[in-house]
C-alpha positions in Angstrom: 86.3 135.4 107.4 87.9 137.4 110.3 90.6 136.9 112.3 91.2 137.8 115.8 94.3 136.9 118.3 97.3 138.4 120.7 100.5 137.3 119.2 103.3 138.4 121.5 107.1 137.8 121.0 108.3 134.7 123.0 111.7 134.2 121.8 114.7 135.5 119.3 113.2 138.7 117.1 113.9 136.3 113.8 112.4 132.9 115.2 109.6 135.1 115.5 109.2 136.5 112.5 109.8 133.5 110.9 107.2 131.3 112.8 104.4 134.3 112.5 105.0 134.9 108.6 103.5 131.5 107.3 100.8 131.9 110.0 99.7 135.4 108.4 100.0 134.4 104.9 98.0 131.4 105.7 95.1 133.7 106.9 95.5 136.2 104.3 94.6 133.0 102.2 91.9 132.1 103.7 90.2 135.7 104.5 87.2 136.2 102.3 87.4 140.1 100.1 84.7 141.8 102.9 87.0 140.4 105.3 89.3 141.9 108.0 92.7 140.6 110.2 92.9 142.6 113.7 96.4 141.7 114.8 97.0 142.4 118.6 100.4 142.8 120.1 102.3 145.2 122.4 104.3 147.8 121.3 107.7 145.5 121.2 106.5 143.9 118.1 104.1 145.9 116.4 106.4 147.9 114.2 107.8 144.4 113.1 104.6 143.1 112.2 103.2 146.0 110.3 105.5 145.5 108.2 105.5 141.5 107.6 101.3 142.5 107.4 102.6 145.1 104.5 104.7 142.2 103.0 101.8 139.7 103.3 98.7 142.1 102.7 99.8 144.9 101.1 100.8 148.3 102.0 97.0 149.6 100.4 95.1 147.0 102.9 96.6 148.9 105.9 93.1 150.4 107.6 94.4 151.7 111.4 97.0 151.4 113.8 94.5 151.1 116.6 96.2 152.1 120.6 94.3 150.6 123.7 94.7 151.8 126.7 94.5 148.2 128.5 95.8 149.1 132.3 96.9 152.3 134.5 100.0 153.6 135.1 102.6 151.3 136.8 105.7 152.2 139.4 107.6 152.5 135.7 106.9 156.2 135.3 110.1 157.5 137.5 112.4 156.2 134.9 109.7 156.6 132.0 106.4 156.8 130.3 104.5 154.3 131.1 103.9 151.4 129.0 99.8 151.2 128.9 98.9 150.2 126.1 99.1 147.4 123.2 98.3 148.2 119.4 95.7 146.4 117.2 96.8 146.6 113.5 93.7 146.7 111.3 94.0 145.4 107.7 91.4 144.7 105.3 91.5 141.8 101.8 90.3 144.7 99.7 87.9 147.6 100.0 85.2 145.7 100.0 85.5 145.2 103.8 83.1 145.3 106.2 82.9 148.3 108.3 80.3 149.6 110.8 81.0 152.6 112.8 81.2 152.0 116.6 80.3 154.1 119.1 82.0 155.5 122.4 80.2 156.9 125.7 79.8 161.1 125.7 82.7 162.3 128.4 80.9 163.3 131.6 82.2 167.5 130.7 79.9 166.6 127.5 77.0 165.3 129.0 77.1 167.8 132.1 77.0 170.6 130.0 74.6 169.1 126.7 72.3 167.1 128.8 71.2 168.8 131.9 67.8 168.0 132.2 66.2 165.4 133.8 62.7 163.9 133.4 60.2 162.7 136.3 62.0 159.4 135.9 65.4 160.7 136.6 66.2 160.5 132.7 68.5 163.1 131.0 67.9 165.0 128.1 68.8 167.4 126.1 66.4 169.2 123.3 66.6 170.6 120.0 64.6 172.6 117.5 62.4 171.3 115.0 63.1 173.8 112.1 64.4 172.5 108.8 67.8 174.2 107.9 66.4 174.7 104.5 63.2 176.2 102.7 60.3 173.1 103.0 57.4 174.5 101.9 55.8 171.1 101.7 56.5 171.0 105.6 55.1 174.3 106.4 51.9 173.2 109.0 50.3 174.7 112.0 50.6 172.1 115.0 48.2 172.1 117.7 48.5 176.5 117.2 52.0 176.5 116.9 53.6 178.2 113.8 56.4 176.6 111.6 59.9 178.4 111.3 59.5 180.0 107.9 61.9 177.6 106.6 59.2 174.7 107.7 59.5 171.7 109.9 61.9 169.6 109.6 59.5 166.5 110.1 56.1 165.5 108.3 53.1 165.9 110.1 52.7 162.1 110.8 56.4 161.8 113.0 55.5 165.6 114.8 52.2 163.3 116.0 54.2 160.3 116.7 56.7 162.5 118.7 53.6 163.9 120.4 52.1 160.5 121.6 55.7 159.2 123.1 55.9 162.6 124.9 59.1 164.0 122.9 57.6 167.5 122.3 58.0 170.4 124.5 55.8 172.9 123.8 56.2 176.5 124.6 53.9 179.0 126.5 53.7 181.2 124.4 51.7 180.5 120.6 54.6 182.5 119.0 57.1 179.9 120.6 59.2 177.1 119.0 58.3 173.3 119.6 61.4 171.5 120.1 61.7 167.8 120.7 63.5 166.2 123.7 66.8 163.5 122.5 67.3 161.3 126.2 71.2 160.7 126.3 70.3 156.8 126.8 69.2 156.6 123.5 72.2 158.0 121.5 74.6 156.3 120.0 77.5 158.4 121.9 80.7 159.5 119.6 81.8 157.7 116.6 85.2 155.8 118.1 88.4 156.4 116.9 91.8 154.9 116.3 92.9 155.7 120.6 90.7 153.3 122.4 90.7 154.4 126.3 86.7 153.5 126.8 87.6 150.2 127.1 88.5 149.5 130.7 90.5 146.2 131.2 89.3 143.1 133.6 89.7 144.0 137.3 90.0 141.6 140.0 86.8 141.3 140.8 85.0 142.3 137.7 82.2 139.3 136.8 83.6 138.1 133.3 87.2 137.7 135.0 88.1 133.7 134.5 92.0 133.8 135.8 93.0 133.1 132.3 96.4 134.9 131.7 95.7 136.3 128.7 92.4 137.1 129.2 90.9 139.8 127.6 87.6 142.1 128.2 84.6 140.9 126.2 84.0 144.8 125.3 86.9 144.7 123.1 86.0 142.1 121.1 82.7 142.9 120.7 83.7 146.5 119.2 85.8 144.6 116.7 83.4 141.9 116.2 80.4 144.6 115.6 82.7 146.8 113.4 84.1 144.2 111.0 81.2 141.7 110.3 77.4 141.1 109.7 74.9 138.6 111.7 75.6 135.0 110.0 79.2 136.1 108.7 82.2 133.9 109.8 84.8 135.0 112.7 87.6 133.0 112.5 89.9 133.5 116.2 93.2 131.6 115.4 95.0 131.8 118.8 91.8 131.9 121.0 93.2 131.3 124.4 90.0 131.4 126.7 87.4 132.0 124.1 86.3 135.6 124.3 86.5 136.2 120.8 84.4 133.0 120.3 81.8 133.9 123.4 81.5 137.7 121.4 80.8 135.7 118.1 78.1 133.4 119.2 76.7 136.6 121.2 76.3 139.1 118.3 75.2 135.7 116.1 78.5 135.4 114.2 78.9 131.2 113.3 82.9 131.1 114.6 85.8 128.6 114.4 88.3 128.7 117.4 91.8 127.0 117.2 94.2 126.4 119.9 97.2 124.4 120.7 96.4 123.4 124.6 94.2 121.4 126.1 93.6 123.6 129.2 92.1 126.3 126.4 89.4 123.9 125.0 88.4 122.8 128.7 88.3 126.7 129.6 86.1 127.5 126.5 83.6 124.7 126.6 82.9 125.6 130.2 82.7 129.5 129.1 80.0 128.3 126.5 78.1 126.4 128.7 77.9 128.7 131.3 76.8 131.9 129.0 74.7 129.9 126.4 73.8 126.7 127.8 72.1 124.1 125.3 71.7 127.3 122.6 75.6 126.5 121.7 76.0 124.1 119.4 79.6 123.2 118.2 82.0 120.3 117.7 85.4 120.0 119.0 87.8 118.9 116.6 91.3 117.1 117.5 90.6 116.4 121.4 90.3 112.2 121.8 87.0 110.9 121.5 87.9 107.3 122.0 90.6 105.3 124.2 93.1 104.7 121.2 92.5 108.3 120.2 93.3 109.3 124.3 96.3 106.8 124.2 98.2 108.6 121.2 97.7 111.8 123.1 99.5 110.7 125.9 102.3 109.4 124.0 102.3 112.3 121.6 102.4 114.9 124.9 101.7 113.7 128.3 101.1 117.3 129.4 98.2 117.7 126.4 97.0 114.5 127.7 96.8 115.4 131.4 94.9 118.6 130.9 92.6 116.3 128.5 91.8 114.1 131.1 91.1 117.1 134.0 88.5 118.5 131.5 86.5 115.4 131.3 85.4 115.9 135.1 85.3 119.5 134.8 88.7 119.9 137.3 90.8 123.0 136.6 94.6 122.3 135.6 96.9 123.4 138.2 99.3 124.5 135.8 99.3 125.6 131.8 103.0 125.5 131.5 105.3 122.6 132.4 107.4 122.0 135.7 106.7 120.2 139.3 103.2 119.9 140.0 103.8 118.8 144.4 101.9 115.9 143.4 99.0 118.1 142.2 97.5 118.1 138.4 94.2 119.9 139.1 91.4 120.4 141.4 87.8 120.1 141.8 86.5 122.5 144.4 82.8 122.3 146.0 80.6 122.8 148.7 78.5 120.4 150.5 75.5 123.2 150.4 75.7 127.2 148.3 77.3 129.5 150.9 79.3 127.1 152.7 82.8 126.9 152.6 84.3 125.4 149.9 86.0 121.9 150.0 88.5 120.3 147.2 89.4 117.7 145.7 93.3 116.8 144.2 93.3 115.1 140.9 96.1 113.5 139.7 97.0 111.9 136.0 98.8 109.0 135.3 99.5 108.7 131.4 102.0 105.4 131.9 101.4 102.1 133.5 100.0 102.5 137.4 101.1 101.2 140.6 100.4 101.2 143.6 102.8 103.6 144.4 100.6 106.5 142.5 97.9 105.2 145.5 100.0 105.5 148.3 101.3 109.5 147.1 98.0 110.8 146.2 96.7 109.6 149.5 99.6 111.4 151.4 99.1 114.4 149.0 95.3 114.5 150.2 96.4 114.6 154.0 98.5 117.3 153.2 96.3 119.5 151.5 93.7 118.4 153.9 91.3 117.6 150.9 88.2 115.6 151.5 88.8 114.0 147.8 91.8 112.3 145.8 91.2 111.4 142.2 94.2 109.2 140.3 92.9 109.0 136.6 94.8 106.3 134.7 95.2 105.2 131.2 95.3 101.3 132.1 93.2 99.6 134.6 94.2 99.7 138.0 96.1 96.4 139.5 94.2 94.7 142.9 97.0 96.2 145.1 96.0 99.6 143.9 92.2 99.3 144.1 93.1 97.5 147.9 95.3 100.8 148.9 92.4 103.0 147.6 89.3 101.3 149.4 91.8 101.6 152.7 91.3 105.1 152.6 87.8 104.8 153.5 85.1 107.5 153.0 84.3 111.3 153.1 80.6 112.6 154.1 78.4 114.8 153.0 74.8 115.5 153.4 74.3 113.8 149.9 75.7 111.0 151.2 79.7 109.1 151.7 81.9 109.2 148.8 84.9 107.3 148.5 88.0 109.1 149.7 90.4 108.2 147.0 89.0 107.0 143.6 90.4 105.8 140.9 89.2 106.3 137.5 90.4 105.2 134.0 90.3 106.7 130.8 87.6 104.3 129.0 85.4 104.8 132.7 85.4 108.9 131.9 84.7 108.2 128.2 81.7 105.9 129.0 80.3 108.7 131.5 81.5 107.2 135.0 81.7 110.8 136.9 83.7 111.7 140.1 81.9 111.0 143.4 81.2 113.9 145.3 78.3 116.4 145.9 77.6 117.8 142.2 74.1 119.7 143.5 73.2 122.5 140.9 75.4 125.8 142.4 78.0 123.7 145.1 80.9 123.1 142.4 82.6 125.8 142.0 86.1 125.0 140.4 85.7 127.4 137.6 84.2 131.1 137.9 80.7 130.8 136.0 81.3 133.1 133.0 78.5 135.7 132.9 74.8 134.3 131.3 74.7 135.2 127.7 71.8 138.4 127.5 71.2 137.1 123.9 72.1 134.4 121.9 71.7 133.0 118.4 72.1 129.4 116.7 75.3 128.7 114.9 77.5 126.7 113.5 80.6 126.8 115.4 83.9 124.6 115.2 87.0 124.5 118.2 90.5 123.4 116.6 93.1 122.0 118.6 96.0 123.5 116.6 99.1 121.6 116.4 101.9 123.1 117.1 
């Protein structure tokens, strides 16, 4: 098993150390002896936790202290080096681990001065001789008039002819000439990677897998350590997983997965991830999110804030907030068009964990003015009372070319779990509340678990 996550200081140096060392014994436990832990933090923690890993692991498990360059230089450098770049500590159960050397791109000095020929296709290439560096009698042929090195090929006769047929030989004018056979820079690996990862760019602004998770990070990363550390069917196990790129890497490269997380906000994120990049291909069960009204109820007495993002991920709205404080009588929003290209509209959502009233009404309507949203959305945990349902039919209707949907709506808990949906236009490519993660280029079948984590 593997395990993957950012684990960043968020309080007192000893609270810290404390709360992480059960965590990291508990997947030292459970990590199989070809397994591997890559433990990502920034440089004001990861002297600490090298050595609670030492403690936990053992001092002969340590692999690499791996630096990524994650972002550019900041405004810091008057008063200092610049802080650009976090550490992955790599540690493996036992030397059995499982290790597969990665690869970086050839720096553009390296390919301008080894590859500077280009094909009729615009391909470049580079070539090399065919001589074997030692005596091979038993490869000693003419080909097509040309002489071997005295040495010999370095190929049998059967490869020189399939190198012939894909048009990899260059043959010289001359009989007394060497053939040498052309290597196109697109099909080389590039140059084993090392410890200093600066390859890996971080996500820009407007890169395509960018989500507006905070913590975010690029799918290349995980990919390397994903590709590095494990085999196809092998088990990667990402115990902090935040918006799922460990898991969308995983199910990519045919890895089965587990995913645990303490919010809410992070499931919904995820199972729209998947369902963007894999569609009906990813199978996988959600464990700990409520699957019936009693199960919904003890969330929202357990934590009202769990519960609220809960509820938003039923209809697919995005959570205006992952942390805790005043909303402005806003939990999330649903944004759409009416038809792809046109400008986009919204809808307000807001969640109502306790007994309604018509109060609730009467602010989310006054909440929609301001905003100047076409759509409100009060989900409750009870059934609405007649004065409620009265204040929301006053509201009266928004249009669309699909047709008028009610202005404000109110919709309960055991409605969203029997499949009653919001009204509004929900044409294939019009709702746009979360960025569409990119389409998967390959996917594979697996067995794949996402864990709520309590906290």
């Amino acid at each position: 098993m593997r395990a993957f996550g950012q684990l960043l200081p968020t309080g007192g140096l000893l609270a810290y150390l404390v709360m992480m060392g059960p965590r990291l014994a508990e997947l030292h436990r459970v990590l199989k002896r070809t397994g591997s832990i890559y433990l990502h933090c920034d440089p004001t923690a990861s002297h600490y936790l090298k050595v609670l890993m030492d403690a936990i692991f053992g001092p002969a498990s340590f692999v690499n202290e791996i630096v990524w360059e994650r972002t550019n230089v900041h405004n810091d450098a008057r008063r200092k080096f610049p802080d650009v770049a976090d550490t992955i500590l790599f540690y493996g159960k036992s030397n059995l681990r499982t290790f597969h050397t990665q690869f970086a791109a050839y720096s553009d000095d390296y390919v301008n001065k080894f590859y500077q020929a280009t094909d009729e296709n615009g391909r470049r290439y580079t070539t090399r001789d065919l001589r074997s560096p030692h005596p091979r009698p038993n490869l000693t042929y003419d080909y097509k008039g040309y002489k071997p090195h005295p040495n010999g090929w370095s190929i049998s006769l059967n490869k020189m002819e399939e190198y012939d047929r894909r048009g990899l030989l260059i043959f010289p004018k001359s009989s007394e000439g060497r053939i040498r056979l052309k290597r196109y820079l697109d099909e080389m690996p590039g140059v084993p990677a090392s410890c200093i990862w600066h390859d890996i760019k971080p996500i820009q602004a407007q890169a395509a897998e960018r989500l507006g998770y905070p913590t975010q990070k690029p799918e290349a990363l995980l990919e390397r350590i994903i590709k590095a550390s494990s085999n196809e069917g092998d088990i990667v196990l990402d115990p902090f997983c935040g918006c799922g790129t460990a898991i969308i890497a995983a199910q990519r490269f045919g890895r089965r997965w587990l995913g645990i997380d303490i919010t809410q906000a992070a499931i919904v994120t995820i199972k729209a991830r998947l369902a963007d990049a894999f569609g009906a291909e990813a199978q996988y069960q959600v464990i700990g999110e409520p699957t019936t009204v009693p199960d919904a109820a003890a969330l929202a007495e357990q934590d009202p804030y769990q519960f609220q993002w809960w509820a938003l991920g039923l209809v697919g709205a995005r959570p205006t907030e992952q942390k805790k404080g005043a909303d402005k009588g806003i939990d999330g929003r649903l944004f759409y068009r009416d038809n792809p290209g046109e400008p986009e509209k919204q809808i307000i959502l807001s969640v109502k964990a306790g007994k309604p009233q018509v109060s609730h009404v009467r602010d989310l309507r006054g909440v929609i003015d301001r905003e100047k949203a076409q759509i409100g959305v009060l989900i409750t945990m009870q059934e609405p009372t007649g004065p409620m349902v009265s204040e929301a039919a006053s509201a009266g209707f928004t249009l669309s070319p699909w047709g008028k949907h009610p202005r404000l709506q109110i919709l309960t808990i055991a409605e969203l779990l029997a499949g009653r949906k919001v009204d509004y236009p929900q044409v294939q490519g019009v709702n746009v509340t979360f960025k569409k993660a990119p389409k998967a280029k390959r996917t594979m079948a697996t067995q794949a678990e996402l864990l709520p984590a309590e906290e």
